[in-house]
Backbone as XML, in Angstrom:
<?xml version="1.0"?>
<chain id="A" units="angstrom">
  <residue number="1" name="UNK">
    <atom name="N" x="4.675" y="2.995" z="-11.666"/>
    <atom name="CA" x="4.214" y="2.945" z="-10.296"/>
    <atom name="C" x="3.904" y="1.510" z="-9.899"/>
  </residue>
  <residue number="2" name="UNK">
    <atom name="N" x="3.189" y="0.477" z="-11.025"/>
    <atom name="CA" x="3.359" y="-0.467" z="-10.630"/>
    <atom name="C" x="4.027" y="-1.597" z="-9.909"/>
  </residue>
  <residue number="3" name="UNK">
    <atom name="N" x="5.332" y="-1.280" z="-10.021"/>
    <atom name="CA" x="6.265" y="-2.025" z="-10.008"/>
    <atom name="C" x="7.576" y="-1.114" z="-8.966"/>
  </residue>
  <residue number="4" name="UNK">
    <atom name="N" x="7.084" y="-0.042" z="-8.290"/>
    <atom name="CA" x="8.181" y="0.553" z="-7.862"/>
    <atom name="C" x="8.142" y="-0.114" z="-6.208"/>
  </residue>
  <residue number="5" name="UNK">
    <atom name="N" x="7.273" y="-1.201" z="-6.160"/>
    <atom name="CA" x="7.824" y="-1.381" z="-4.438"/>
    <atom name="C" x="8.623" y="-2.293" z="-4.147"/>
  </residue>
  <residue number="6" name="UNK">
    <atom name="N" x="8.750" y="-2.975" z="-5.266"/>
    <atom name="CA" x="9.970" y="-4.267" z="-5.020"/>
    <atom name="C" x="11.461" y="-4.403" z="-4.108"/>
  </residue>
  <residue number="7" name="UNK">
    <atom name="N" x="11.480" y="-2.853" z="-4.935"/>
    <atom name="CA" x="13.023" y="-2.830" z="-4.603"/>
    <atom name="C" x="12.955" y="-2.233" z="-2.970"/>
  </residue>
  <residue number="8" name="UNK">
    <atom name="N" x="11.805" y="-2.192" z="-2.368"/>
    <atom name="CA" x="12.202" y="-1.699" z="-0.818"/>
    <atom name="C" x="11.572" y="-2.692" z="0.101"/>
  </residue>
  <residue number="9" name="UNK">
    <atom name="N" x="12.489" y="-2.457" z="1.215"/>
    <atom name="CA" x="13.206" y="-3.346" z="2.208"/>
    <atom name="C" x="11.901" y="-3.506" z="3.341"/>
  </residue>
  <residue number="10" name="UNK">
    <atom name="N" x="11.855" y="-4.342" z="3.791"/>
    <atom name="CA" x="10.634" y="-5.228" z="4.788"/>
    <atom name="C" x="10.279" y="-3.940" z="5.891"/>
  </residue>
  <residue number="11" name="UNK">
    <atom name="N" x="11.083" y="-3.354" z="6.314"/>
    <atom name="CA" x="10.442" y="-1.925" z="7.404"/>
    <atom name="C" x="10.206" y="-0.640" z="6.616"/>
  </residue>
  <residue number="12" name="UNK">
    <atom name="N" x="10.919" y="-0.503" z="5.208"/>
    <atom name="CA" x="10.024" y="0.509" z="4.167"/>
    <atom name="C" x="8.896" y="0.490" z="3.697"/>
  </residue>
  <residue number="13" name="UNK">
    <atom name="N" x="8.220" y="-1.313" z="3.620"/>
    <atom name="CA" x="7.031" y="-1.474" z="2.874"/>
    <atom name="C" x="6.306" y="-1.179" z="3.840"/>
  </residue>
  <residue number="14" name="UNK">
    <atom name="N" x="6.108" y="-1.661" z="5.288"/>
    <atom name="CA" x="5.344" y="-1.508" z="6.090"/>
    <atom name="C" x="5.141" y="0.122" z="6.613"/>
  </residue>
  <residue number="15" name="UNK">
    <atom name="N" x="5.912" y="0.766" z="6.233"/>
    <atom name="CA" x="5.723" y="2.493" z="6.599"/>
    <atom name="C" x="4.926" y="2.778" z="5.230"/>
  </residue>
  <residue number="16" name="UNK">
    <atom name="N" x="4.988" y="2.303" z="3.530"/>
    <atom name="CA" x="4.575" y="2.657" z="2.747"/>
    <atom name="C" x="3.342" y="2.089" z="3.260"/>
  </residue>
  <residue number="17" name="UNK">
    <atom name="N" x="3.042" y="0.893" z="3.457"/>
    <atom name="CA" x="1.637" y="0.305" z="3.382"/>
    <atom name="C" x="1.002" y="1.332" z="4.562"/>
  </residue>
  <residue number="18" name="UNK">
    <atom name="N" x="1.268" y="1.950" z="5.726"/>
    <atom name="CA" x="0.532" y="2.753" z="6.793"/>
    <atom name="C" x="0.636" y="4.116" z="6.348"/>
  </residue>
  <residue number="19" name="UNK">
    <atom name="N" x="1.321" y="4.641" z="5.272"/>
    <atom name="CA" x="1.024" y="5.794" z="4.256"/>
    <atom name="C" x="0.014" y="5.775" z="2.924"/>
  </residue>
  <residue number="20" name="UNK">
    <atom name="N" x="-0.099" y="4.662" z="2.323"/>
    <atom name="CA" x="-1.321" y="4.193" z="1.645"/>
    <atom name="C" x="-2.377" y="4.023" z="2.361"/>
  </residue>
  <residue number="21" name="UNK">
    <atom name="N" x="-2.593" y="3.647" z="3.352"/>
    <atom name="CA" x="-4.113" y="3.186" z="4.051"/>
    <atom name="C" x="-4.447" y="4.816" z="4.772"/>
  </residue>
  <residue number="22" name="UNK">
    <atom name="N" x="-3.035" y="5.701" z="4.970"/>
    <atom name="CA" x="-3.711" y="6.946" z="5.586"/>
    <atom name="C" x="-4.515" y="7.798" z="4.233"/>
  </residue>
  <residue number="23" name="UNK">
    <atom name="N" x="-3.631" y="7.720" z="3.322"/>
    <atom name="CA" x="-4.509" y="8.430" z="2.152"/>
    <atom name="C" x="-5.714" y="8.026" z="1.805"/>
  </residue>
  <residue number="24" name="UNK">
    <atom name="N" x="-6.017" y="6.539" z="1.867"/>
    <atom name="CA" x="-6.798" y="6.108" z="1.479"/>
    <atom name="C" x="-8.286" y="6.508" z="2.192"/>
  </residue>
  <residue number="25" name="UNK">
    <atom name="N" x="-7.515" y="6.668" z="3.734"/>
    <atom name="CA" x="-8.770" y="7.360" z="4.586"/>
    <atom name="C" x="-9.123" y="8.380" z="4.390"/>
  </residue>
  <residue number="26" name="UNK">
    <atom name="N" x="-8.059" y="9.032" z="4.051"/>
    <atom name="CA" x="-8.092" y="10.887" z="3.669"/>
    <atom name="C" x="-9.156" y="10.706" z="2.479"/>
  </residue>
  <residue number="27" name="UNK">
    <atom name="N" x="-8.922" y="10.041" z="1.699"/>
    <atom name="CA" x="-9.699" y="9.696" z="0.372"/>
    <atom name="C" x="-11.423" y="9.783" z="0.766"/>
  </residue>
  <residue number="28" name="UNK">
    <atom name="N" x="-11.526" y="8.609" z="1.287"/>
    <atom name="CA" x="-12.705" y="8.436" z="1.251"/>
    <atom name="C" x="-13.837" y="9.421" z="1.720"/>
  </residue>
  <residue number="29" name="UNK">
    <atom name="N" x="-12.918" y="9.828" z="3.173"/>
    <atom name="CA" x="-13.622" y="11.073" z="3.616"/>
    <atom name="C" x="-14.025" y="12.453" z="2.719"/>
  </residue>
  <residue number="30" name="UNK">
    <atom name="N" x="-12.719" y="12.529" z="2.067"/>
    <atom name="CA" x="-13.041" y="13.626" z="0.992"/>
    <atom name="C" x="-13.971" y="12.916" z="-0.114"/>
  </residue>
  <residue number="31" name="UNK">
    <atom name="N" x="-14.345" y="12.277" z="-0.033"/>
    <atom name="CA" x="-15.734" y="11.673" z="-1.422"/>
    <atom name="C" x="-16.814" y="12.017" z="-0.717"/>
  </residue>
  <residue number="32" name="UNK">
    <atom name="N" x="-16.868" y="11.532" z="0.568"/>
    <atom name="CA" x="-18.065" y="11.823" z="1.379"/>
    <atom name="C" x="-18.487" y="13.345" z="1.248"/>
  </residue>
  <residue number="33" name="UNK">
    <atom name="N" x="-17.424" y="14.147" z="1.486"/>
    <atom name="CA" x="-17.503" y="15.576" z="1.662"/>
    <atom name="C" x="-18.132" y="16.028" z="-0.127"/>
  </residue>
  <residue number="34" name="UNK">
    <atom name="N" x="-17.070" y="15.395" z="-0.860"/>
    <atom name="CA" x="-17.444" y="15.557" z="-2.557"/>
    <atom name="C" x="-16.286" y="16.618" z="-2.826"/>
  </residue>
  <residue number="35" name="UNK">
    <atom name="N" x="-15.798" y="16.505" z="-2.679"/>
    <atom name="CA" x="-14.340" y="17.389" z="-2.971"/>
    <atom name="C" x="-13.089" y="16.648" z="-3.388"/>
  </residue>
  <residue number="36" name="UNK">
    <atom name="N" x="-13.748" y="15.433" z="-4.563"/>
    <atom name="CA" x="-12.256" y="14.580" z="-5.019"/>
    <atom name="C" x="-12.122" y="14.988" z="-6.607"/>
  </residue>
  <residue number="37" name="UNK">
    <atom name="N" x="-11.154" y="15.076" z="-7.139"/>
    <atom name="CA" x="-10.655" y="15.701" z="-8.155"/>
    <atom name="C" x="-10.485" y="14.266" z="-9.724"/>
  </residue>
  <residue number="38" name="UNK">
    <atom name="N" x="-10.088" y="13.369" z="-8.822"/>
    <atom name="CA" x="-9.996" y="12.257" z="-9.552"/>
    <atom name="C" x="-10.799" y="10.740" z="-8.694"/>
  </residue>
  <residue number="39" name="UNK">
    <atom name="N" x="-11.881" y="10.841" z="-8.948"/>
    <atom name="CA" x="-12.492" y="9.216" z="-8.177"/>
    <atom name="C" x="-11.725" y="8.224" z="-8.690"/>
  </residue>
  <residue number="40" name="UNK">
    <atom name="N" x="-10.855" y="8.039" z="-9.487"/>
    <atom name="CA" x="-10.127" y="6.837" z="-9.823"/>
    <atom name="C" x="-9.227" y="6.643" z="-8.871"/>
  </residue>
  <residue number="41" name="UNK">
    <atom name="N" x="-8.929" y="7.597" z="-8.262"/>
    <atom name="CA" x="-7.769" y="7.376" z="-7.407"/>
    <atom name="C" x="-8.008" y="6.537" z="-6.242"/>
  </residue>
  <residue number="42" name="UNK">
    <atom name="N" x="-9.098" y="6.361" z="-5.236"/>
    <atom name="CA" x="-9.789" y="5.391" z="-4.963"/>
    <atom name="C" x="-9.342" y="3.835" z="-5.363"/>
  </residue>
  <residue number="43" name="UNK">
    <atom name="N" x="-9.838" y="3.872" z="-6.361"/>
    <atom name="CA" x="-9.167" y="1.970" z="-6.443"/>
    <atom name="C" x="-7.438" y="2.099" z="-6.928"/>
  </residue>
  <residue number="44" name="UNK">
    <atom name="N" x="-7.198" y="2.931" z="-7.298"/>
    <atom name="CA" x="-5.123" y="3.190" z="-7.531"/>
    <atom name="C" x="-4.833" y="3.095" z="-6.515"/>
  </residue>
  <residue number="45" name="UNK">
    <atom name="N" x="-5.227" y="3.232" z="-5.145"/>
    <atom name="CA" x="-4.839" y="3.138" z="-3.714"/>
    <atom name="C" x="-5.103" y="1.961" z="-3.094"/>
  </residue>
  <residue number="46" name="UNK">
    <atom name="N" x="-6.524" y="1.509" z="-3.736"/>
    <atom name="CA" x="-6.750" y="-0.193" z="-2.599"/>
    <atom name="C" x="-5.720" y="-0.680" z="-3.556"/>
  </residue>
  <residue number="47" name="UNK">
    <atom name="N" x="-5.432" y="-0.497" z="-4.646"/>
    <atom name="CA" x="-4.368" y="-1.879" z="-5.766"/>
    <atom name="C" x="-3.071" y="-1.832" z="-5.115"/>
  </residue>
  <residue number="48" name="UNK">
    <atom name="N" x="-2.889" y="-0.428" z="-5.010"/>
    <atom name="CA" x="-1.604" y="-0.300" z="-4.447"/>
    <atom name="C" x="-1.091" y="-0.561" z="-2.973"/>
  </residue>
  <residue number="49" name="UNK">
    <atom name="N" x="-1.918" y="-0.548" z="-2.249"/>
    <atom name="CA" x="-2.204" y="-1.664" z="-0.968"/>
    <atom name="C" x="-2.080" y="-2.619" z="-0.739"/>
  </residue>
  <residue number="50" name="UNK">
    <atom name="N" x="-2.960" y="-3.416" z="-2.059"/>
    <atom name="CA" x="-2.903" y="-5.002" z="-2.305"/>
    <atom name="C" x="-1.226" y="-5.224" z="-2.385"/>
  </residue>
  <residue number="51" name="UNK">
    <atom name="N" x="-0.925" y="-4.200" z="-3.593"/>
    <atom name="CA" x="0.834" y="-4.548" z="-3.942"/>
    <atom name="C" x="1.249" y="-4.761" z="-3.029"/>
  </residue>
  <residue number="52" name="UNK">
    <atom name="N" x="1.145" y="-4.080" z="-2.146"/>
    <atom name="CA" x="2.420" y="-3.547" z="-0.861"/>
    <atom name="C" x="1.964" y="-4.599" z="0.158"/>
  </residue>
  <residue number="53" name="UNK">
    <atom name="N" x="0.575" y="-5.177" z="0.234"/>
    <atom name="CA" x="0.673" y="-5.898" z="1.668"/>
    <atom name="C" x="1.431" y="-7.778" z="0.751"/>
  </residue>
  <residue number="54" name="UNK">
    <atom name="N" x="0.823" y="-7.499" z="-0.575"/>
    <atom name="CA" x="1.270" y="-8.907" z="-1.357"/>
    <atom name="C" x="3.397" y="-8.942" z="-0.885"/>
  </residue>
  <residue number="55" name="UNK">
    <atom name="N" x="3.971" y="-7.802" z="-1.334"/>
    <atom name="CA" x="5.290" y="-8.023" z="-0.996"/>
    <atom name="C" x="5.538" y="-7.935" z="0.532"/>
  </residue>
  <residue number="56" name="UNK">
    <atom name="N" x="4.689" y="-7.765" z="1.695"/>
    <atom name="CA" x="4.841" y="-7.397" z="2.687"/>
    <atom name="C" x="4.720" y="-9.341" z="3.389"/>
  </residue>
  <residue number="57" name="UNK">
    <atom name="N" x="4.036" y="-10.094" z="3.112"/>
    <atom name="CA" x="3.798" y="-11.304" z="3.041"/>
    <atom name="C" x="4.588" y="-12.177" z="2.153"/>
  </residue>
  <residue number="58" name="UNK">
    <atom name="N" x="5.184" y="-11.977" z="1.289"/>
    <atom name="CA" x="6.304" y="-12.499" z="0.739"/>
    <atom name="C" x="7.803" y="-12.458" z="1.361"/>
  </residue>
  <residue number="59" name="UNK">
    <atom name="N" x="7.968" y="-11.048" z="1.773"/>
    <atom name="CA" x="9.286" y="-10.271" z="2.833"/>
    <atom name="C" x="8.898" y="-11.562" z="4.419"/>
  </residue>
  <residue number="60" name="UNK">
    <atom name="N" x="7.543" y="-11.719" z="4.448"/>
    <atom name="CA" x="7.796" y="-12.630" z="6.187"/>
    <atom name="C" x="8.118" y="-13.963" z="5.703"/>
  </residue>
  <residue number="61" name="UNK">
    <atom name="N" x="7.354" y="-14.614" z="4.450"/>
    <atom name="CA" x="7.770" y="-15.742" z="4.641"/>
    <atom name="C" x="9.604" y="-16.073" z="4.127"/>
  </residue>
  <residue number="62" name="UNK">
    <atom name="N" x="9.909" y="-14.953" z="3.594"/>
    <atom name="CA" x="11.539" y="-15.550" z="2.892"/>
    <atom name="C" x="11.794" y="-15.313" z="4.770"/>
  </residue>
  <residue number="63" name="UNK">
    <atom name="N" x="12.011" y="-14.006" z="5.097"/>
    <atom name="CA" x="12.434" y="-13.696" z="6.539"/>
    <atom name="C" x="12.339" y="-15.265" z="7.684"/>
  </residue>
  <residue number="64" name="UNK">
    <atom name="N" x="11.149" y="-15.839" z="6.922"/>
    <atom name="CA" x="10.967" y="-17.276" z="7.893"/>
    <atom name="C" x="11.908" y="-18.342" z="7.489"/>
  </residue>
  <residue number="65" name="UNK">
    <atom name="N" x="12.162" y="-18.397" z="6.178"/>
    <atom name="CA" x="12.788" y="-19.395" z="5.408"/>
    <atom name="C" x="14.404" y="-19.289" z="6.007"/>
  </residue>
  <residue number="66" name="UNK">
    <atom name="N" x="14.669" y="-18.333" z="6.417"/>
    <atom name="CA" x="16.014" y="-17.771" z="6.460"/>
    <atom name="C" x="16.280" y="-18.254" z="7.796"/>
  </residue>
  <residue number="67" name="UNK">
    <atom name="N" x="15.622" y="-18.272" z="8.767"/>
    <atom name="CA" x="15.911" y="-18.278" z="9.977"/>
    <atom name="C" x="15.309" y="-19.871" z="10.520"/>
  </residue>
  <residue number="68" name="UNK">
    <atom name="N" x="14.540" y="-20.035" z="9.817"/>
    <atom name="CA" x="14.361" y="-21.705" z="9.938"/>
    <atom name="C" x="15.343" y="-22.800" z="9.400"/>
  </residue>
</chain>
């Protein structure tokens, strides 16, 4: 899982990254409520966020390099 966002393309990451931040809301709310099954999953979601916005910022600046 680490490593599976590489291979997708600058308008896939940005739909993954606004599908991570929805779970992530779903998440939290369900902690509040107390109905989470795994609390680890919690930080597996901000990391995996980090991943996705880290290649999402890498995808603008090549995208800049290219056109400059």
């Amino acid at each position: 899982m680490k490593n599976s966002f590489k291979e997708l393309k600058y308008e896939e990451l940005l739909a993954k990254r606004e599908d991570l931040r929805k779970k992530y809301f779903d998440l939290r709310f369900q902690m509040v409520v107390g109905h989470v099954e795994n609390p680890l999953e919690k930080r597996n979601l901000r990391r995996q966020i980090a991943r996705v916005e880290t290649l999402i910022t890498q995808a603008k600046k090549k995208l800049a390099g290219e056109q400059a």
